[in-house]
C-alpha positions as CSV (number, residue, x, y, z in Angstrom):
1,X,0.0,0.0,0.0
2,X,1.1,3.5,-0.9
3,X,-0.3,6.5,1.4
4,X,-0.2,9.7,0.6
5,X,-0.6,13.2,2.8
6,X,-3.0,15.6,1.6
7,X,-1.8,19.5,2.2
8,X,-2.0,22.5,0.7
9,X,-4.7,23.8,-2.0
10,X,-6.2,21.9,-5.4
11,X,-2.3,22.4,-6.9
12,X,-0.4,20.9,-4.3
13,X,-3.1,18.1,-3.9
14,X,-3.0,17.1,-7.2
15,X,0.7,17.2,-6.7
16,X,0.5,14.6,-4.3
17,X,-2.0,12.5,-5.5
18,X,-0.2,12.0,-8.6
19,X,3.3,11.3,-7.2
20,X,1.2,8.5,-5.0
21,X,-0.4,7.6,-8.0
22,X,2.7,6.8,-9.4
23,X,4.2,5.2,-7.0
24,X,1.3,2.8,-6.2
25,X,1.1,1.8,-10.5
26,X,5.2,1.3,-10.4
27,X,5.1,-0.7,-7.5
28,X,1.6,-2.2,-8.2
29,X,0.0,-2.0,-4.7
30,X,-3.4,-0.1,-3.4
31,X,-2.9,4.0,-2.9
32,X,-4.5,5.5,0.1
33,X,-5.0,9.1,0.1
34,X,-5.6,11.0,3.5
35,X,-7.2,14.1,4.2
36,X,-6.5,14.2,8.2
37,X,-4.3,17.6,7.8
38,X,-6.6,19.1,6.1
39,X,-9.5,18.7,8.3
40,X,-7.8,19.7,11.4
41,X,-8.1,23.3,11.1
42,X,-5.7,23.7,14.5
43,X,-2.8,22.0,12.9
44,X,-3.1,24.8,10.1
45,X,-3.1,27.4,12.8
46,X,-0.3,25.4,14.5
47,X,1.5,25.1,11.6
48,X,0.7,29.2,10.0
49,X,-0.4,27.4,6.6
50,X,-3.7,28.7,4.7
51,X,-6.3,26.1,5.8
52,X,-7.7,24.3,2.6
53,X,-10.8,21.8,2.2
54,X,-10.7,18.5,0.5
55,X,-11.0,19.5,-3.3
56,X,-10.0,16.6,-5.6
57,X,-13.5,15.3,-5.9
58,X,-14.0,17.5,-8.8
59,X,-12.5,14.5,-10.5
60,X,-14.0,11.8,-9.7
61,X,-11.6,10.9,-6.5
62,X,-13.7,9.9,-3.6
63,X,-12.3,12.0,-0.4
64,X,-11.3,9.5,2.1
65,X,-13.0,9.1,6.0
66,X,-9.9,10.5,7.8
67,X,-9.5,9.7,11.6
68,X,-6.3,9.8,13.8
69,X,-6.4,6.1,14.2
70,X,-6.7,5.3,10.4
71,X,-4.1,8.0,10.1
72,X,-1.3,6.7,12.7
73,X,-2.3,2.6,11.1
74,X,-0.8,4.1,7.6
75,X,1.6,6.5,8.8
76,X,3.8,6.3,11.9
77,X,7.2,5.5,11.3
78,X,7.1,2.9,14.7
79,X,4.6,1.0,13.4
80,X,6.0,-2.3,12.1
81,X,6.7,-2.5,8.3
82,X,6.2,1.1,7.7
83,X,8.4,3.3,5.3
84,X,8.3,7.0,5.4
85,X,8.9,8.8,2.1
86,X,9.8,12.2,3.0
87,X,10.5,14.5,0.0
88,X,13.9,16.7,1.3
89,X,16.6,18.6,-0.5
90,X,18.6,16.4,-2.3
91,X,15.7,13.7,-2.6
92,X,16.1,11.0,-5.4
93,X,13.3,9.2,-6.3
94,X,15.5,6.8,-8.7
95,X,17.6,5.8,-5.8
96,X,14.9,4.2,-4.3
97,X,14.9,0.0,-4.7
98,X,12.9,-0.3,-7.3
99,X,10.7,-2.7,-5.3
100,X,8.0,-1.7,-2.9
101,X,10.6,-0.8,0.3
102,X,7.8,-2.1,3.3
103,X,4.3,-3.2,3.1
104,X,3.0,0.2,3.8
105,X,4.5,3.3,2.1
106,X,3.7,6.6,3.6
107,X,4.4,9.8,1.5
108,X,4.9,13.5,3.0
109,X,5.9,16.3,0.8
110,X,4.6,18.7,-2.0
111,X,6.1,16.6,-4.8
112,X,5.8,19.5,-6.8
113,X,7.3,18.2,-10.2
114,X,6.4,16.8,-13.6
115,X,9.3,14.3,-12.5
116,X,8.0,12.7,-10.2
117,X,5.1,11.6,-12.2
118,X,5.9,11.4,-15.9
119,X,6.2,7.6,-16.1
120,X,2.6,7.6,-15.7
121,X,1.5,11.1,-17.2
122,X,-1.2,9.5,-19.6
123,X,-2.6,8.0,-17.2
124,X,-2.8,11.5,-14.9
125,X,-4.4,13.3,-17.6
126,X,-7.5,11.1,-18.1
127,X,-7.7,11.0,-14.2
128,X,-7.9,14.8,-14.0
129,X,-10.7,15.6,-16.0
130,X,-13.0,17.6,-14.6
131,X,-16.2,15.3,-14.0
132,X,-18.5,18.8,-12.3
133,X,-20.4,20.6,-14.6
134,X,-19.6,24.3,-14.8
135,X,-21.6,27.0,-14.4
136,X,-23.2,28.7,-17.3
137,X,-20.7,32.1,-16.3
138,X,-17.7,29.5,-17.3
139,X,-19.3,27.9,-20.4
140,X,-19.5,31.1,-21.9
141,X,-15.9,32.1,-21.5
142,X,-14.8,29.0,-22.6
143,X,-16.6,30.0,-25.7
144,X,-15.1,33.2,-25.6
145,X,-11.5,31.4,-25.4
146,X,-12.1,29.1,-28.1
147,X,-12.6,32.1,-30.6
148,X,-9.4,33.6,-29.7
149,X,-6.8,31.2,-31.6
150,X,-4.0,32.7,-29.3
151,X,-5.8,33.1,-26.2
152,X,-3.1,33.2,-23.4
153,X,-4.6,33.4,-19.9
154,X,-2.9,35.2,-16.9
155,X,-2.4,34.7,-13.6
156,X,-1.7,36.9,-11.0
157,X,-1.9,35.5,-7.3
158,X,-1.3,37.9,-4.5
159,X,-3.8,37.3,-1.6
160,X,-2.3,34.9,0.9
161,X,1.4,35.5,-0.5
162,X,0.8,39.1,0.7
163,X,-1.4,38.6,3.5
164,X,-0.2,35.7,5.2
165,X,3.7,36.3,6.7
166,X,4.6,32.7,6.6
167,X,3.4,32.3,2.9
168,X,4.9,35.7,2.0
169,X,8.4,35.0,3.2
170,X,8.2,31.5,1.4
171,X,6.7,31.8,-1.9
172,X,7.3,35.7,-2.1
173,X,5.0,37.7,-4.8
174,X,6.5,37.5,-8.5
175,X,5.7,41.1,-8.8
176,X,5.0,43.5,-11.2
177,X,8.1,43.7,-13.2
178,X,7.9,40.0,-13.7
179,X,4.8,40.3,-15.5
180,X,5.7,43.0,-17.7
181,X,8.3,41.2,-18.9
182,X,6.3,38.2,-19.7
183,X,3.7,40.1,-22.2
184,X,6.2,41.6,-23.6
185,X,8.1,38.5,-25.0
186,X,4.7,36.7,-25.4
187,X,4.2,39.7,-27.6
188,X,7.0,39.6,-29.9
189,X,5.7,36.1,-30.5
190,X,2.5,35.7,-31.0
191,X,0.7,38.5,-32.9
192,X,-2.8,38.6,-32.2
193,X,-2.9,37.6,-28.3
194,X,-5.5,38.0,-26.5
195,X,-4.9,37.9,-22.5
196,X,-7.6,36.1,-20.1
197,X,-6.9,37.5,-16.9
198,X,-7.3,35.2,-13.9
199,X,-6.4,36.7,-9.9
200,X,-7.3,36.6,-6.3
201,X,-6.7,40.7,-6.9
202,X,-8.0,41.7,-9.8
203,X,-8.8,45.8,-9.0
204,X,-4.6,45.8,-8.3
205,X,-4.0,43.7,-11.8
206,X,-6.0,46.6,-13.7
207,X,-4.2,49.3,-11.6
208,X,-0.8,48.2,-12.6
209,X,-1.0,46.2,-15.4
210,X,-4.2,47.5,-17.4
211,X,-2.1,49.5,-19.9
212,X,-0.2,46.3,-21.1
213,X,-2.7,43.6,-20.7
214,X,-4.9,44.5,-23.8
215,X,-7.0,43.4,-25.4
216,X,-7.8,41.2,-22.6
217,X,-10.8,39.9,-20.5
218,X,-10.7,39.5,-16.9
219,X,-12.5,36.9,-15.6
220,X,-14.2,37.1,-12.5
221,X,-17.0,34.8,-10.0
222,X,-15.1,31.9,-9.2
223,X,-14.2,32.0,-5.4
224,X,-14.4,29.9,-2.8
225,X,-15.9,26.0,-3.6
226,X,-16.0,27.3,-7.2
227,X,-12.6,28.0,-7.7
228,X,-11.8,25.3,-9.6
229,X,-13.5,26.4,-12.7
230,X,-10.6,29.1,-13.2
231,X,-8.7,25.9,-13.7
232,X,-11.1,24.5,-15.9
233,X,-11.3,27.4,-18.0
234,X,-7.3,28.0,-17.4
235,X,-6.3,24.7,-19.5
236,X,-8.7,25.6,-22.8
237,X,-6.0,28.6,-23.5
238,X,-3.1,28.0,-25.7
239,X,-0.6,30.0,-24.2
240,X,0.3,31.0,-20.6
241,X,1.9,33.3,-18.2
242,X,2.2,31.9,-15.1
243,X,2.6,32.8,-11.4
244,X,4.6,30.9,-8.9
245,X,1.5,29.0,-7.7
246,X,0.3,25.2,-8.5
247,X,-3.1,26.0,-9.4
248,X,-1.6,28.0,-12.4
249,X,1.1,25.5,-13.0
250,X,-1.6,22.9,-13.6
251,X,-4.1,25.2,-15.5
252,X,-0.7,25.3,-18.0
253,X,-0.2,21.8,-17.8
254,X,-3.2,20.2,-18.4
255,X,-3.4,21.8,-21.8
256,X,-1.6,19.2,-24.1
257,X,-1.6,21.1,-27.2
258,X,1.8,21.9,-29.1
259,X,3.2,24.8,-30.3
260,X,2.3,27.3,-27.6
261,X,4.3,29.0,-25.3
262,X,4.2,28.6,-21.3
263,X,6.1,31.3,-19.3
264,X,6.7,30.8,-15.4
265,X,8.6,32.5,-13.2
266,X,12.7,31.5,-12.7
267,X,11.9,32.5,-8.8
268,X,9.4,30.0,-7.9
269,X,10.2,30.5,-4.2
270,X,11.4,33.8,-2.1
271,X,14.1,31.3,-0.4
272,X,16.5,29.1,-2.5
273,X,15.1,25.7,-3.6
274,X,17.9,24.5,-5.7
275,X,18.0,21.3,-4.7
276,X,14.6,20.3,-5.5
277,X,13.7,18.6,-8.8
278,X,12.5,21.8,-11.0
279,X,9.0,22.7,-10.8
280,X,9.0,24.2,-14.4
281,X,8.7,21.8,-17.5
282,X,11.8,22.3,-19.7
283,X,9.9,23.3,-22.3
284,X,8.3,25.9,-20.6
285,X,9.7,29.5,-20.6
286,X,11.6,30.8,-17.5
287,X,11.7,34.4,-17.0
């Protein structure tokens, strides 16, 4: 059995899922996803993270009945037969046997990289399809993204990566420079873009970026349980300008098309993360 944490928003948990996902088909064995971090809203004030609900049911994926006693059975490194996978700088996955190392697997970490799942990236992409219907407001900007042949959506995310002090020192905001930069090399390249602006603040994004970011449509309505349908509509755009978030990342990513141009930011985090496998495709455009 493979076990894998849940933390962190729709991004990070579909992160996660598909590093478990990949480990459970390599190795053959059941894969157990648990949710108990994210229902204890005290260890996300313990811990200074952004509480987040369970959201990975928009594809299909059952969310688990989490309990502390289900949690230490699959987790706790003294149980018997009981390996802990923890994702650290300098982590290898290939040095791992290539045999299932104990009966039970447990898996903590962000896993944040196409690496750690590309052996079984078909497979991810029929899992995430979105299985909700959206709402009639998102069915008719995906129309209007369809009719733009270079449609390039944008995303700006400030909100916690200002507000929050942990976040901010972490993840830092790319900023506004980083942005200006971005349209303008998508602009040398592509002719007739036409920017889809997606944010948590978009009165700042028209502010300081209005004169640049045109033509463009911002789109607007998706919060809270909805959220997801920024993603949805996200992955129908050809091209991309990223921020250093997962929920962009995978509104890129899930778009398989060719020829189009993904830009993310060379920063991804405000403290170094070298180490780490990179978080940005190599065919994707670092700026």
């Amino acid at each position: 059995m493979v076990a894998v944490e849940l933390m962190g928003g729709l991004g990070n948990q579909m992160f996660q899922y598909a590093f478990g996902h990949r480990l459970a088909t390599q190795w053959q064995v059941t894969l157990l996803i648990d949710d108990f971090l994210l229902a204890s809203r005290w260890l996300a004030t313990l811990r200074q993270y952004t509480a987040r609900p369970y959201e990975l049911g928009i594809f299909g994926i059952d969310q688990p009945n989490s309990s502390p006693v289900n949690l230490a059975k699959a987790v706790l490194p003294f149980f018997s037969d009981t390996y802990l996978l923890r994702e650290k700088e300098g982590f290898d996955l290939d040095a791992l046997a290539p045999g299932l190392p104990a009966p039970r697997v447990f898996c903590s970490g962000y896993w944040q990289s196409e690496s750690y799942f590309k052996p079984v990236e078909s497979m991810i992409r029929r899992q995430f399809k979105f299985r909700q219907t959206p709402s009639d407001h998102s069915q008719r900007t995906v129309s209007q993204i369809v009719s733009h042949p270079n449609a390039v959506f944008v995303h700006v995310r400030r909100g916690d990566y200002i507000s929050n002090a942990n976040a901010s020192q972490y993840h830092g905001f790319c900023g506004e420079d980083y942005y200006r930069r971005a349209i303008a090399y998508l602009r040398e390249r592509v002719a007739d873009a036409h920017f889809f602006v997606f944010s948590d603040d978009l009165p700042w994004v028209k502010r300081q970026l209005g004169t640049v970011l045109n033509p463009s449509t911002y789109v607007d309505g998706n919060a809270g349980p909805d959220s997801w349908q920024d993603m949805y509509l996200m992955q129908h755009c050809r091209h991309a300008i990223i921020a250093n978030s997962s929920f962009s990342w995978w509104g890129a990513w899930l778009n398989a098309g060719t020829n189009r141009i993904v830009i993310a930011p060379r920063h991804w985090f405000a403290v170094d993360k070298s180490a780490h496998p990179p978080i940005v495709p190599p065919n994707w455009i670092m700026l």
